[in-house]
C-alpha positions in Angstrom: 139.7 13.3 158.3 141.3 16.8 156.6 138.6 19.4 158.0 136.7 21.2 155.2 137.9 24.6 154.3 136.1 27.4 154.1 135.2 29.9 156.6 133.4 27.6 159.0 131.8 30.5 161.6 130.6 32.1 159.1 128.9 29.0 157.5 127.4 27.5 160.9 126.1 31.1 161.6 124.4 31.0 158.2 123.0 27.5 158.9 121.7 27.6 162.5 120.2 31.1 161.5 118.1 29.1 159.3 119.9 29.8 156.0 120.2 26.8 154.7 121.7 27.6 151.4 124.1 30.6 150.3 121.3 31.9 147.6 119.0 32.2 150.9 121.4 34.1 153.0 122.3 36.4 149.9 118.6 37.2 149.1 118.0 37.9 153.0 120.9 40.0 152.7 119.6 42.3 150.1 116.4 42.2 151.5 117.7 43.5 154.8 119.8 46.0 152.8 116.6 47.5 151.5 115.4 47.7 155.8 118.7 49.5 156.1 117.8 52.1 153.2 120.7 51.1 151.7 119.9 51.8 148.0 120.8 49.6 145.7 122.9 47.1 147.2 122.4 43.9 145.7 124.1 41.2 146.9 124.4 37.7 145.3 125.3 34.3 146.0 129.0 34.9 144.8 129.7 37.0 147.0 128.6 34.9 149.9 130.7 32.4 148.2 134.1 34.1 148.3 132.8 35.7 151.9 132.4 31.6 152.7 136.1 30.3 151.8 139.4 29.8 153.2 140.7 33.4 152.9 137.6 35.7 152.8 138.2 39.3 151.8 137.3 41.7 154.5 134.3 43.3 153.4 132.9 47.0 152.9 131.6 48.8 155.6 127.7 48.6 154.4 128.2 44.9 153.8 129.3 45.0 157.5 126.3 46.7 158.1 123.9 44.2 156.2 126.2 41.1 157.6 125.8 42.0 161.0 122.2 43.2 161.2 121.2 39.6 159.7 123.6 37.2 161.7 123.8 39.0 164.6 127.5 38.3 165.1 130.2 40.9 164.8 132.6 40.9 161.8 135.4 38.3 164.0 132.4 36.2 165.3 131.3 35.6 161.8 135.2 34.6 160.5 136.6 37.9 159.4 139.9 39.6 159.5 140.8 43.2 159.6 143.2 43.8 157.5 144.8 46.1 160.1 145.1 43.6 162.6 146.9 40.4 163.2 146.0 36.8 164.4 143.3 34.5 164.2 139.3 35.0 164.3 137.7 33.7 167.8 134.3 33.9 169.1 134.3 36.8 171.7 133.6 34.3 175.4 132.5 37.4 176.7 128.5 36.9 175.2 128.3 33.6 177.0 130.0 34.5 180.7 130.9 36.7 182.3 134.9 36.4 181.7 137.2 39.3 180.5 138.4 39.0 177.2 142.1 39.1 177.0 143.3 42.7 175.6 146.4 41.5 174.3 146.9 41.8 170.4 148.8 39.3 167.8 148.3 36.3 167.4 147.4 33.5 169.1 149.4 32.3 172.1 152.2 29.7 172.0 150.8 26.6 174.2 151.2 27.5 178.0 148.9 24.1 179.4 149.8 20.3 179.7 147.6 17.9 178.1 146.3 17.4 181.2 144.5 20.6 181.2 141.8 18.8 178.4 141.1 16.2 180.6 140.2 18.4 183.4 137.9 20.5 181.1 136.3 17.6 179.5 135.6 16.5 182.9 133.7 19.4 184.0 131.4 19.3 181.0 129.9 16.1 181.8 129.7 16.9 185.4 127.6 19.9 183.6 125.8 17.6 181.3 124.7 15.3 184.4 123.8 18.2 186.7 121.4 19.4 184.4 118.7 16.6 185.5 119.0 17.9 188.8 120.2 21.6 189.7 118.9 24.4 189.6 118.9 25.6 185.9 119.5 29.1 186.7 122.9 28.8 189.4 123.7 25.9 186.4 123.6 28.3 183.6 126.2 30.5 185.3 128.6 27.5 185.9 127.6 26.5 181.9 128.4 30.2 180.7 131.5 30.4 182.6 133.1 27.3 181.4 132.5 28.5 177.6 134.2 31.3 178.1 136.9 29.2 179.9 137.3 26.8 177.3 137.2 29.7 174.7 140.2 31.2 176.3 142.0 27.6 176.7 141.7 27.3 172.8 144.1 30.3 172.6 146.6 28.4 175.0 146.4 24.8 173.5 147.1 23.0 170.2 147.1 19.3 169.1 145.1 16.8 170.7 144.6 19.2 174.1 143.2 21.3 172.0 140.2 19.1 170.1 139.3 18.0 172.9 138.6 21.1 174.7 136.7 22.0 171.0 134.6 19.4 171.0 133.6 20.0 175.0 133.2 23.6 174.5 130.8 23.0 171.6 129.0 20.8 174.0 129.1 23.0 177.1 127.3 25.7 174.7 125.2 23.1 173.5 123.9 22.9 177.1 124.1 26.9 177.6 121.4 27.0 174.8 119.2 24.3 175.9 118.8 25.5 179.7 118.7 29.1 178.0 115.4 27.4 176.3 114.0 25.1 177.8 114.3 25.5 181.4 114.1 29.7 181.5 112.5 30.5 177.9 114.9 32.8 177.6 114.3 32.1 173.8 116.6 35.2 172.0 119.2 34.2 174.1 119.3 30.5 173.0 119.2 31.4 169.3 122.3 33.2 169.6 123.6 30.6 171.9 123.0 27.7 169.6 125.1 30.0 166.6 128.1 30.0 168.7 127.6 26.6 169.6 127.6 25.0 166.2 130.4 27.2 165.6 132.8 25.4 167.9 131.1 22.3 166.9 132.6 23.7 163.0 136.3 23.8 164.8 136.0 20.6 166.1 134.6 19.6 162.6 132.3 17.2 165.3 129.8 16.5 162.5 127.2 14.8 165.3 127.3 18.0 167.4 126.6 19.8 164.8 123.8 18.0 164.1 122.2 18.0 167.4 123.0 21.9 167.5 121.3 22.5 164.4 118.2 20.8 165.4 118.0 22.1 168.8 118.1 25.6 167.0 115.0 24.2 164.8 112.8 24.6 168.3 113.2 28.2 168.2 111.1 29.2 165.0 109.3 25.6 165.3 107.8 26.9 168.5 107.2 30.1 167.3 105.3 28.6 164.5 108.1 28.9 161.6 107.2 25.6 159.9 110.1 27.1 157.2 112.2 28.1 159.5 112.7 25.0 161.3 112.4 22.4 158.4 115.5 24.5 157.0 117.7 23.8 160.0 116.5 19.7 160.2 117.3 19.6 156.4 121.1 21.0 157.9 120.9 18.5 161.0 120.0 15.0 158.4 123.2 16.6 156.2 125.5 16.8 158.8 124.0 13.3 161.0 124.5 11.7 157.7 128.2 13.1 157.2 129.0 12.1 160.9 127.1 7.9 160.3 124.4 9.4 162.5 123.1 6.5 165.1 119.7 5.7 164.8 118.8 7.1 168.4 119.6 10.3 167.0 117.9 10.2 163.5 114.8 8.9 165.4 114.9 12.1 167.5 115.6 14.3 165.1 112.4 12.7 163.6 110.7 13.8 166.8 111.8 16.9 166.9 110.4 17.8 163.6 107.2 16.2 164.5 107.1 18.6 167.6 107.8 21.4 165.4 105.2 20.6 162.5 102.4 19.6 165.6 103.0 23.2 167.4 102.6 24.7 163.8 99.3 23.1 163.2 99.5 19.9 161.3 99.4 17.4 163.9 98.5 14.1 161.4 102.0 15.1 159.5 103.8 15.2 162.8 102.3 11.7 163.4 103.7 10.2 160.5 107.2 11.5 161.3 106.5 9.6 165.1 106.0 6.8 162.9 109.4 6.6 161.2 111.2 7.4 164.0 109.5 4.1 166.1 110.5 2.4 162.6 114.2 3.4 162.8 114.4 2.3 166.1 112.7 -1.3 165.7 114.8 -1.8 162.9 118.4 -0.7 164.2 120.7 -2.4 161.4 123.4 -0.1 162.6 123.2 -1.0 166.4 126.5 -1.3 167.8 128.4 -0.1 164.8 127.6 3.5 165.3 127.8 4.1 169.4 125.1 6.9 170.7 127.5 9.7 171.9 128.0 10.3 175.7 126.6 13.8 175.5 123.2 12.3 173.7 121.4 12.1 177.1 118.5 13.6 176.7 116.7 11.3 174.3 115.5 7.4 174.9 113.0 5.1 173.3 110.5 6.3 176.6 111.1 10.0 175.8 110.0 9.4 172.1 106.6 7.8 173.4 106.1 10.9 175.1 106.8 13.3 172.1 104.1 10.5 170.5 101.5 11.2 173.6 101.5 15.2 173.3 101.1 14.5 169.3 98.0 12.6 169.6 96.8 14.7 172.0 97.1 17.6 169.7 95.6 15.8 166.9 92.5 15.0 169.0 93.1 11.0 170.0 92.4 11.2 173.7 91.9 8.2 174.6 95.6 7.1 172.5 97.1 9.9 173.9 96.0 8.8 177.8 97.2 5.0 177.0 100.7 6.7 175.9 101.3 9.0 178.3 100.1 6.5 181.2 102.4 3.8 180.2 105.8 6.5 179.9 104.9 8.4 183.4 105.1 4.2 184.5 108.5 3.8 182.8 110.2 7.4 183.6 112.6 7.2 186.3 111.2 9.0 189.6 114.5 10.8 188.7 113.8 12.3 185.7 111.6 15.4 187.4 111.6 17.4 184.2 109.9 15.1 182.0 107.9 13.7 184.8 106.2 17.4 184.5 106.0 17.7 181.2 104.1 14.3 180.8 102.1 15.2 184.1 101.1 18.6 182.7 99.7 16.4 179.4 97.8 14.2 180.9 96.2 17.3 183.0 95.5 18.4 179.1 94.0 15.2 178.4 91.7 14.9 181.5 90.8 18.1 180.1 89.7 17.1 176.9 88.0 14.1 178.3 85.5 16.6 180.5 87.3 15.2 183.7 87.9 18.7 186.3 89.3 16.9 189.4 91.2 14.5 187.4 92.9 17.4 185.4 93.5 19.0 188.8 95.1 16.4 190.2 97.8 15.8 187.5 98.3 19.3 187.6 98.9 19.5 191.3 101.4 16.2 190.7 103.3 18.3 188.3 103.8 21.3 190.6 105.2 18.4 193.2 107.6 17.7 190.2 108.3 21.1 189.7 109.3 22.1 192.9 112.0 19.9 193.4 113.5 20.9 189.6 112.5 24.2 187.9 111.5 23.8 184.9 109.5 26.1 182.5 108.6 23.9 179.6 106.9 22.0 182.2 105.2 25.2 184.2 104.5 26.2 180.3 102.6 23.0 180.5 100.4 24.1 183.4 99.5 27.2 182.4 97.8 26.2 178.9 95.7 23.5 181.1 95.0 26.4 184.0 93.9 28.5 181.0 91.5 25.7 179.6 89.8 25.2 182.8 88.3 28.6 183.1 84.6 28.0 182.2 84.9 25.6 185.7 86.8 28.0 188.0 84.4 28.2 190.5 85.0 24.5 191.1 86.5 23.3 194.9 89.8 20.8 193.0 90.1 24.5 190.3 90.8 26.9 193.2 93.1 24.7 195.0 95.2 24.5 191.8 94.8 28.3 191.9 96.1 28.3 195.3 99.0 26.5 194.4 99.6 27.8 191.2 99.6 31.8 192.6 101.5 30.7 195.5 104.6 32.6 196.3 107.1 30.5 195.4 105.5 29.7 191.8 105.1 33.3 191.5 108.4 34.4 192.1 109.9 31.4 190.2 107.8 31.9 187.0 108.9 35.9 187.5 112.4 35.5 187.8 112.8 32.8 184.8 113.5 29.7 187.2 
């Protein structure tokens, strides 16, 4: 299919900044002109228009100002052109690794790889994407970051086929970049950027799935922050673009989830129910099974994971005894493999015990997701820990709640939890 025209970074760093229409990025422009005490600058959705097309005029120096201050991107990161310079607009690698930018001017390179090269660089990102179960997320970031940067360089030195392939890797490989940044290290300003320059190779490959699962991995961000606004806006963007790309029901079911997580850590637990709901509906009745393949880089998400996003809901809406009967049965199913979620679920049903009145029984799934921990780092999991540490205060005094403390305040949780892995 013809890609869209248009000025696509631009665009996807308007939608994954949560802007999910160009009459809200223009009112948060000259709202954040107002910040800037610039003076009467006003600008309006026809100007975010022509900024949003196929040949967007380079713009005055205080609507740099306001452009960059909002997005967050420089003038070529956001799809600009100088109209002193030559050649094509490219995300700079240099923000996710560590790699020089190339100094030469002009335009972009004639081809200077075989084919082959694509192959070899698609190969590496699944190598990435399975590693990420297992290795340590901080030495995995590096590895992540670098090859961004490396396939941002190979997209100056490729064309044809070669060349949307590496896109639709490199979209992925920052796709990854963002969720370790996240999930793994909180490194939460980090992702947000991350996910921006993610969905803008996603935009290049015009990879309407990836830009889907971008979108609504960005919708964690201000969903965990408690933006119930700010996160519905970028789901609204992930359903467009999952029902542009024939979304499989996998994915619409976890983008269900993901919203319910969102709407649950922003207080309305009973709404993020119903949303666990439909997404258990989509996947009993799949009348698109086999017709629209889950993607190879979908591996985070299975019927097992969605029961637990359902346990931690119940639990946060006050159904102990559901939640225990959930969680129970998916720390049965989860593979001893999967350490992550193994904690995550672990440091629930700590949370549960918790609520129930049960101390040693909260200490003890606690302890068992430390176990998990210390094989795999992973702070969404320690995040876990900590909230059920901090509920048990009013029984510290107790034997099982000073071994945990033991444990807990150790040196290598210490260190790990200091250092972000």
């Amino acid at each position: 299919m013809p890609r869209p025209p248009g000025n696509r970074l631009l665009k996807a760093a308007r939608l994954a900044s949560g802007f999910g229409s160009q009459e809200g990025l223009a009112a948060a422009l000259s709202a954040a002109a107002e910040e800037l005490g610039l003076r009467g600058v006003s600008i309006g959705p026809r100007q975010v228009r022509r900024w949003e097309s196929a040949d967007p005029p380079w713009p005055q120096p205080h609507h740099q100002q306001i452009l960059m201050h909002v997005l967050g991107l420089r003038m070529d990161e956001l799809g600009f052109v100088a109209p002193w310079s030559e050649g094509e607009p490219f995300p700079d690698p240099g923000r996710l690794s560590t790699s020089r930018r190339p100094t030469s001017g002009g335009s972009r390179q004639r081809p200077t790889h075989p084919p082959s090269v694509a192959s070899d660089y698609v190969a590496v990102t699944a190598a990435h994407r399975r590693m990420y179960w297992s290795v340590d997320p901080a030495r995995l970031l590096a590895s992540a970051s670098e090859q961004v940067g490396l396939g941002a360089l190979l997209l100056r030195e490729t064309d044809g086929t070669a060349r949307d392939r590496i896109t639709r890797a490199l979209a992925e490989s920052a796709l990854l970049v963002g969720r370790i940044e996240f999930f793994d290290l909180r490194r939460t300003d980090a992702a947000a950027e991350t996910y921006v320059r993610a969905l803008q190779f996603a935009g290049e490959a015009d990879d309407q799935l990836l830009g889907a699962a971008i979108l609504a991995h960005a919708a964690f961000v201000p969903g965990w922050a408690g933006d119930r606004e700010g996160a519905t806006e970028r789901l609204a963007a992930a359903r467009a673009y999952g029902r542009r790309g024939s979304a499989p029901a996998l994915m619409r079911a976890w983008i269900d989830a993901v919203e319910a997580e969102c709407v649950s850590r922003c207080g309305d637990p009973n709404a993020a129910l119903g949303l666990i709901s439909r997404a258990e509906a989509e996947l009993a009745v799949d009348v698109d099974a086999g017709l629209h393949p889950v993607p190879d880089w979908m591996n985070w998400f299975t019927p097992v994971r969605l029961a637990a996003f359902k346990g931690n809901t119940e639990l946060a809406a006050g159904h102990i005894k559901r939640a225990r009967t959930t969680l129970t049965a998916v720390l049965d199913a989860l593979p001893a493999a999967d350490v992550k979620q193994r904690s995550v679920v672990l440091g629930d049903l700590a949370a549960v015990a918790v609520a129930a009145g049960d101390v040693e029984e909260a200490c003890r799934a606690a302890d068992a997701a430390l176990d998990e921990l210390s094989r795999t780092w992973y702070e969404t999991g320690m995040d876990r820990i900590r909230d059920v540490r901090r509920s048990l205060r009013q029984w510290q005094d107790q034997p099982c709640v000073r071994a945990l403390d033991d444990r807990l305040y150790g040196w290598a949780t210490t260190l790990n939890a200091i250092s972000g892995r």
